[in-house]
C-alpha positions in Angstrom: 20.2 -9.6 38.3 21.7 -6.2 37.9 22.0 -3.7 35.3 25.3 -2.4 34.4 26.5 1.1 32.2 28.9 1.8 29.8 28.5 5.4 30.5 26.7 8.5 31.1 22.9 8.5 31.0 21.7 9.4 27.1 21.2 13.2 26.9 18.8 14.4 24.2 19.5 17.7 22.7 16.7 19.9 20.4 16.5 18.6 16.8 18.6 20.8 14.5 16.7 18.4 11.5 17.8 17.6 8.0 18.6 14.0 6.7 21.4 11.7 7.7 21.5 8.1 5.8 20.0 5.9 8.1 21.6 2.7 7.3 21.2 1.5 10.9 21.2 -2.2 11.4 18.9 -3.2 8.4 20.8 -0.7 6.1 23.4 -2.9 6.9 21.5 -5.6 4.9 19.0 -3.6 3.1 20.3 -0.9 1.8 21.1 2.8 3.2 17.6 5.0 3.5 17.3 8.5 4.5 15.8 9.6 8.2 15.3 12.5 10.3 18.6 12.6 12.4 18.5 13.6 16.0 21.0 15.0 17.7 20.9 12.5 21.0 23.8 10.7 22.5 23.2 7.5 23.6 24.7 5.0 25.8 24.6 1.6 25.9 24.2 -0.3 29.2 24.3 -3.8 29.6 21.8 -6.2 31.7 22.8 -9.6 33.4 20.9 -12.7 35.0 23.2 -15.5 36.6 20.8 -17.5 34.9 18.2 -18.3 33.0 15.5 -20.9 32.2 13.9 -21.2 28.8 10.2 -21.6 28.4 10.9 -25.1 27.2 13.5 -26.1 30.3 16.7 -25.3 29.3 19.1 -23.3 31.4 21.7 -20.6 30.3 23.7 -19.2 32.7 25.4 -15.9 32.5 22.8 -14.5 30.8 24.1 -10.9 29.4 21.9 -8.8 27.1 22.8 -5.0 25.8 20.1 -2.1 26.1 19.6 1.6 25.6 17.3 4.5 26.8 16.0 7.7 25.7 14.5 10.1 27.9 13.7 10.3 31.6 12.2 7.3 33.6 9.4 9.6 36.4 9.5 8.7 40.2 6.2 6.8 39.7 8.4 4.6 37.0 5.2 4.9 34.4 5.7 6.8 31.7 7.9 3.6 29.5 7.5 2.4 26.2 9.6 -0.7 25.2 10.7 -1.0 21.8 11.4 -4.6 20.7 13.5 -4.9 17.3 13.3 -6.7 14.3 15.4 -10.0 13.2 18.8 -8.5 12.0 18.3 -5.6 14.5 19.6 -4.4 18.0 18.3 -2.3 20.9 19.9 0.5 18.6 16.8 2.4 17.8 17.6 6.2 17.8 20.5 8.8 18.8 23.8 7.9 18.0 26.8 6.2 20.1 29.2 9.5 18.9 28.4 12.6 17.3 30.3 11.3 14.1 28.2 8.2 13.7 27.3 8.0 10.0 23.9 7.0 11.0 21.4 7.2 13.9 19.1 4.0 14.7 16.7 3.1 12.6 13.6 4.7 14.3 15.7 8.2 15.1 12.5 9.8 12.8 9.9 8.8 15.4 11.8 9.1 18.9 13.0 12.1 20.0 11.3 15.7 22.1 8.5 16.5 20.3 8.5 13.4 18.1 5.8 10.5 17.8 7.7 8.7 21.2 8.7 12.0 22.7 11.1 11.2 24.8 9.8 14.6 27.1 7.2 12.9 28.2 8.1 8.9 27.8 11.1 6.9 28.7 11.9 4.3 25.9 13.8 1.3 26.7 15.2 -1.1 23.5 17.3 -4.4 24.4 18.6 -6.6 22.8 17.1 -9.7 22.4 18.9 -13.3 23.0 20.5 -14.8 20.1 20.6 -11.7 18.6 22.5 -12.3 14.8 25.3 -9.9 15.3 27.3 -11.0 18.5 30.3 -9.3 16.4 29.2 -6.2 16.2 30.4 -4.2 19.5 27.8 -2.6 20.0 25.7 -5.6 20.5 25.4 -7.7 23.8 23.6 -10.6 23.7 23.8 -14.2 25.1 23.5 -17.1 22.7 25.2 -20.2 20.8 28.7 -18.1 20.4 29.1 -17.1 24.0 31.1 -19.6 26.3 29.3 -22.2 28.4 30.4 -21.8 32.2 30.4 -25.4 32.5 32.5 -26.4 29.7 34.8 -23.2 28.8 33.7 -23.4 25.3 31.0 -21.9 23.3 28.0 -23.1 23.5 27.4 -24.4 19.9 24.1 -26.1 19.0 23.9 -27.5 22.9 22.6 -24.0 23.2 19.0 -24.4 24.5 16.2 -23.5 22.1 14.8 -20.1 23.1 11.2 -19.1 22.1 9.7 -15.4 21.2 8.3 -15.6 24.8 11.9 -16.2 26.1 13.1 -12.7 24.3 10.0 -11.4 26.3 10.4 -12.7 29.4 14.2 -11.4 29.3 13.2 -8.0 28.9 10.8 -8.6 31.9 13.9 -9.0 34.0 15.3 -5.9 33.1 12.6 -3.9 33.2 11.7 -4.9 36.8 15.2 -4.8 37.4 14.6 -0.7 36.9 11.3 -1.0 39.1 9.5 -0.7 35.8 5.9 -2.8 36.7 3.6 -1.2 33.6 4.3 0.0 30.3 2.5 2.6 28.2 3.4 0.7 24.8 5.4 -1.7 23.5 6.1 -1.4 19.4 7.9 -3.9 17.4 8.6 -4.0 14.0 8.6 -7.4 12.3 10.0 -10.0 14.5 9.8 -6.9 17.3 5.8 -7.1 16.3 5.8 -10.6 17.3 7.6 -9.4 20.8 5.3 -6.8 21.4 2.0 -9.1 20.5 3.8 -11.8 23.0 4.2 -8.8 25.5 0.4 -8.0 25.6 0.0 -12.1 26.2 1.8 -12.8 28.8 1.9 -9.8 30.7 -1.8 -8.3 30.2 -1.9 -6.6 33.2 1.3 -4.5 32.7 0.5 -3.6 28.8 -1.5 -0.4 27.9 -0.8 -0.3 24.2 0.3 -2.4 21.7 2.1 -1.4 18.2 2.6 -4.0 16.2 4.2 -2.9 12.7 4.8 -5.0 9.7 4.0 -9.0 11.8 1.4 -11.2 12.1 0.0 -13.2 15.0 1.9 -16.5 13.7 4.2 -18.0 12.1 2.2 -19.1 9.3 2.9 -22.5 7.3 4.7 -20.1 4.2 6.6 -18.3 6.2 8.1 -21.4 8.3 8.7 -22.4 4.5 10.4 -18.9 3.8 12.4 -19.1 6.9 13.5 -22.6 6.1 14.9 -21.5 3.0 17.0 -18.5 4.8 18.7 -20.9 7.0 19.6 -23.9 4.3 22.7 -22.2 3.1 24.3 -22.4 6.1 23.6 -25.8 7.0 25.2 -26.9 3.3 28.2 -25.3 3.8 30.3 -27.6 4.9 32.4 -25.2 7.3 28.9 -25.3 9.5 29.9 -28.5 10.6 26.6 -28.8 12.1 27.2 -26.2 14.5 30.7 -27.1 15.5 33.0 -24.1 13.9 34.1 -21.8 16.6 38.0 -21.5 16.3 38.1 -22.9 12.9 37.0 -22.0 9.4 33.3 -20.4 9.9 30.5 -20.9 7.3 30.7 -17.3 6.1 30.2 -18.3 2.6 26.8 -19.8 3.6 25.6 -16.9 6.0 26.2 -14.3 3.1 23.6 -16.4 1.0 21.6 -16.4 4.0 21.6 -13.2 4.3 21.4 -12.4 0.6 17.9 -14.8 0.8 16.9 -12.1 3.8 17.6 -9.2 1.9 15.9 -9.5 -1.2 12.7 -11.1 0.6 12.9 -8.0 3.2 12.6 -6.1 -0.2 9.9 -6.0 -3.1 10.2 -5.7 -7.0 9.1 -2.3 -7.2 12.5 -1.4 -5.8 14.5 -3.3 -7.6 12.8 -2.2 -10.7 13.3 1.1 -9.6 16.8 0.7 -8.5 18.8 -1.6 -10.3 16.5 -2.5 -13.4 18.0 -5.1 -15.6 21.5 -2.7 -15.5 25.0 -4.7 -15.6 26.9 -4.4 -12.5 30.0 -2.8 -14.7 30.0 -1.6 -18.0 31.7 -4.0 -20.6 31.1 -6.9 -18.7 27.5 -8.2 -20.2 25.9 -11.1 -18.2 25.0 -13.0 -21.2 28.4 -13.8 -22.4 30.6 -15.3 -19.5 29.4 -17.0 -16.4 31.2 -14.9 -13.9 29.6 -11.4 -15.2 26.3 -10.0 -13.2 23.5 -7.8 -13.0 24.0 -4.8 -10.2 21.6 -6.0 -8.0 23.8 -9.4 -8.0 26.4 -7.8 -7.0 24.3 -5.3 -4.5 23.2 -8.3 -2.7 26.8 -10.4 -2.6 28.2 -7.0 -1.1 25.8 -5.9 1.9 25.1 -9.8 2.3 28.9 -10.4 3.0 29.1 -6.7 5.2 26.5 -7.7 7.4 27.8 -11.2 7.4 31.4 -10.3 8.7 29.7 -9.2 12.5 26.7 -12.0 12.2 26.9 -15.3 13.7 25.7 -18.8 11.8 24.4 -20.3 14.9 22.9 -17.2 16.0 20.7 -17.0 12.2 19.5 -20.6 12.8 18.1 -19.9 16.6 16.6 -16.7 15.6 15.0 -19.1 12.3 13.5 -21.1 14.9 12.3 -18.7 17.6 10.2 -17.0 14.3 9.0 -20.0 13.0 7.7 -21.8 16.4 6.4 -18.1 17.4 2.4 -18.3 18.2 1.1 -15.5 20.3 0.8 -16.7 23.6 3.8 -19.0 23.1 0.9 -22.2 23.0 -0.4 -24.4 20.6 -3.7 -22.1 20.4 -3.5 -18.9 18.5 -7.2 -18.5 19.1 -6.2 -18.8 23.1 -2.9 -16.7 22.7 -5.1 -13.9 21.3 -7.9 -13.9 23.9 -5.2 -13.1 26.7 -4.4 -9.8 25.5 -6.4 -7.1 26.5 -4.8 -3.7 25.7 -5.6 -1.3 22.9 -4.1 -2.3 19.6 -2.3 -0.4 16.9 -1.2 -2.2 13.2 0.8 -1.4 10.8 1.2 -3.2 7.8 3.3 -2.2 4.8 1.2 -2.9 1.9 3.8 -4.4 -0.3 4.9 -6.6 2.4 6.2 -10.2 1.1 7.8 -11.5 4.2 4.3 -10.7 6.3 1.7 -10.2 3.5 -1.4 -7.8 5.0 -4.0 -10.2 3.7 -2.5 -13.3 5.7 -1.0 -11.2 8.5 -2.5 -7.7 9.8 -5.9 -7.8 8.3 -7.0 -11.0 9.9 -5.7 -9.9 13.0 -7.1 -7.2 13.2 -10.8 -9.2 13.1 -9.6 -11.5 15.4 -8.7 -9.0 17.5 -12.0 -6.7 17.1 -14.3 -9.9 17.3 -12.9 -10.9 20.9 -13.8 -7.0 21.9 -10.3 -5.7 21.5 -10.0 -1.4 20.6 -7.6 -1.5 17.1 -7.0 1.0 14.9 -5.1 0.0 11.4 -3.2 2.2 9.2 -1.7 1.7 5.7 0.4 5.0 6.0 3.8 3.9 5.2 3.1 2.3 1.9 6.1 3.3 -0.5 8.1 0.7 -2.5 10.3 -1.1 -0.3 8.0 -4.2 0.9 8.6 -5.4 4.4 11.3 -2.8 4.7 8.6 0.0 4.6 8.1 -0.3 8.6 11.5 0.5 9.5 12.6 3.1 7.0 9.2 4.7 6.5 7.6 4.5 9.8 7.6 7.9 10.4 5.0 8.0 7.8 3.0 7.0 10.7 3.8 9.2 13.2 0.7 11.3 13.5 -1.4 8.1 14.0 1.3 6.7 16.5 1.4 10.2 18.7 -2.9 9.7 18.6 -3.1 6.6 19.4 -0.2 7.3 22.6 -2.3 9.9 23.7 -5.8 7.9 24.3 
C-alpha cells in the first residue's frame, strides 16, 4: 500500500472572506449556492492497495482511490478528522485545485484556520470513496466497474464485486494507517458520508472520538431502498446499458441524465422550487400547454445540470453506489440494534428539517434515542434549516459551525 502525490503539500493562507459560488460537486447536480471561499491550495494525492477484498469476498485488485488534506498532521499523528462525502461527491471538500477555480469544495465555509475544522489545530483528510460516480471527472480517482480488470484487460463491468458502506470504510482505514494515523478526533459525513462516519464509529470503536453525522440515518430504510430503486431504473431501460456491457460503445447517457434528474429534484424540496422556478415557462412564447415539446424552467433546469453532471458520471458506477446505500446497516450486519451497540464515541446530528431523501422523523430523531438509550453522549441540532431539503447539510452547514467547533472541543 502506498500513498502517492500529485504535488506539493496543500498550504492554507488567512481568509480574505466574501462569497464565491460554491457549486462544488453537488452544484454540479443541484444547483450553484453561495459559501465562504478560502483562499487554500490544495492538492490531490492518490492512495493504492495491490488488492483488495470486499466484506462479502470479492477481490479487486489495483485498488486506486484519490484523497486530499488540509492542515498539518502533529508527530503524535492525533490531531485528524476524516471527512467522508456524500453520494455524487469526492474527497473535494475545501480549498481549491488553482487559484482561478470557480468554486471551492463544498464544505470550504466550515474548514479552514479559525473555522469550525480549523485546520491550525486539526488535520483533515477526505478520500474518495470506491465506486465513486464521477470516474470522468479528473479530479477524481477511484477504483470501480469502469476501471480495467488486471486479469482480463478490460473494464470490469457488472463482474465488478459488490462493495458495501463498510468496504468505503475499511478503504479509508488503509490509507489512514498507511499515514501512521491509529485514532481520529472526528469523522463527519454528510448523507451517504453520514452513513460512513456512523459505519466508522462501528467498526472501529476504539479509534473514533467523535462522530458527525449530518443529514443520514442509521439504515437504509424500506422507502428509501424504494427511492433508490427508482434512481437507478432509468439506466437499466435504456437500452445502451446493455446490462452493464457498454464500455467502447454507445453509453446509456440518456438514462443516467434521468437518473440523475430523479437525484436532483429528491436532493431538493418544494419550497425551492416554489421559490425558484414557480410555475414560470422555460422561454417566453413557448407555453407548455400548447405543444408537447415546450416546458416549465425547472424542466429544463433539471435536463441541463442532469446532463452536466452526467457527461463525467459513470452508469455502472450510479448502480453500485445504489446498492452500497440501500444494503447499508450500521455495523454492516443484519442487526441495526447490534450495529448501534458497537459504537461508543460522542455523537453529533444534524438533520435538515425539510429533508425528503432522510426525513428527521424516520432518520435523526430515532437515532438519536437509540443512541441515548444504549448510554451514548449526543447532542442534535436543527441549525441549518433553510429551503433546500436534503441539500441543506452541504450548502448550509456552516449554519452549524458554532455547535460543530463546541462539540470538537469536549
Amino acid at each position: 500500500m502506498r500513498c502517492l502525490e500529485t504535488g506539493a503539500a496543500g498550504r492554507w493562507g488567512r481568509r480574505l472572506g466574501g462569497i464565491a459560488l460554491a457549486t462544488g460537486l453537488f452544484g454540479g447536480v443541484f444547483g450553484g449556492t453561495p459559501a465562504l471561499a478560502l483562499d487554500g491550495i490544495v492538492e490531490k494525492k492518490v492512495f493504492e492497495m495491490p488488492s483488495y477484498t470486499t466484506t462479502g469476498g470479492g477481490t479487486i485488485k489495483n485498488v486506486r482511490v484519490g484523497w486530499e488534506s488540509y492542515g498539518k498532521l502533529n508527530e503524535a499523528k492525533d490531531n485528524v478528522i476524516l471527512i467522508t462525502h456524500f453520494f455524487s461527491g469526492n474527497s473535494h471538500a475545501a480549498g481549491k485545485y488553482k487559484a482561478e477555480d470557480a468554486a471551492p469544495g463544498y464544505w470550504d465555509a466550515i474548514v479552514g484556520p479559525g473555522k469550525p475544522l480549523d485546520t491550525d489545530k486539526y488535520f483533515i483528510v477526505s478520500s474518495d470513496t470506491l465506486v465513486n460516480l464521477s470516474p470522468k471527472d479528473p479530479a477524481v480517482v477511484t477504483t470501480g466497474p469502469a476501471s480495467v480488470n488486471p486479469d482480463t484487460g478490460a473494464p470490469y463491468g457488472m463482474s465488478f464485486p459488490i462493495v458495501t458502506i463498510r468496504d468505503f470504510v475499511n478503504v479509508q482505514k488503509a490509507l489512514l494507517d498507511s499515514l501512521g494515523v491509529k485514532s481520529l478526533q472526528a469523522v463527519m459525513g454528510g448523507s451517504m458520508g453520514s452513513l460512513q462516519a456512523l459505519e466508522w464509529a462501528a467498526a472501529y470503536p476504539d479509534s473514533v472520538k467523535r462522530v458527525i453525522a449530518a443529514i443520514g440515518g442509521p439504515e437504509a430504510d424500506p422507502f428509501l431502498i424504494g427511492w433508490l430503486n427508482l434512481w437507478a431504473a432509468p439506466i437499466k431501460l435504456d437500452p445502451n446499458w446493455n446490462n452493464g456491457d457498454y464500455y467502447g460503445k454507445a453509453e446509456p447517457r440518456a438514462g443516467l441524465t434521468e437518473a440523475l434528474k430523479l437525484v436532483t429534484l429528491h436532493a431538493r424540496h418544494w419550497k425551492w422550487a416554489d421559490a425558484a422556478f414557480g410555475r414560470k415557462w422555460a422561454e417566453d412564447g413557448k407555453d407548455p400547454r400548447v405543444a408537447m415539446g415546450n416546458q416549465y424552467a425547472i424542466e429544463a433546469w433539471l435536463e441541463k445540470s442532469a446532463a452536466a453532471r452526467a457527461a463525467v458520471s459513470d452508469a455502472n458506477h450510479f448502480l453500485y453506489l445504489v446498492k452500497a446505500n440501500q444494503t447499508f446497516v450500521t455495523g454492516n450486519g443484519g442487526s441495526l440494534e447490534d450495529g448501534l451497540a458497537k459504537i461508543k464515541a460522542p455523537v453529533l446530528l444534524i438533520p435538515s428539517a425539510d429533508d425528503l431523501v432522510f426525513p428527521p422523523d424516520r432518520n435523526m430523531r430515532p437515532l438519536k434515542d437509540r443512541l441515548e438509550k444504549q448510554g451514548n453522549a449526543v447532542e442534535y441540532t436543527e441549525a441549518i434549516t433553510s429551503t433546500l431539503g436534503h441539500l441543506d447539510g452541504v450548502a448550509n452547514m456552516a449554519k452549524a459551525g458554532d455547535t460543530i467547533a463546541a462539540f470538537l472541543a469536549k
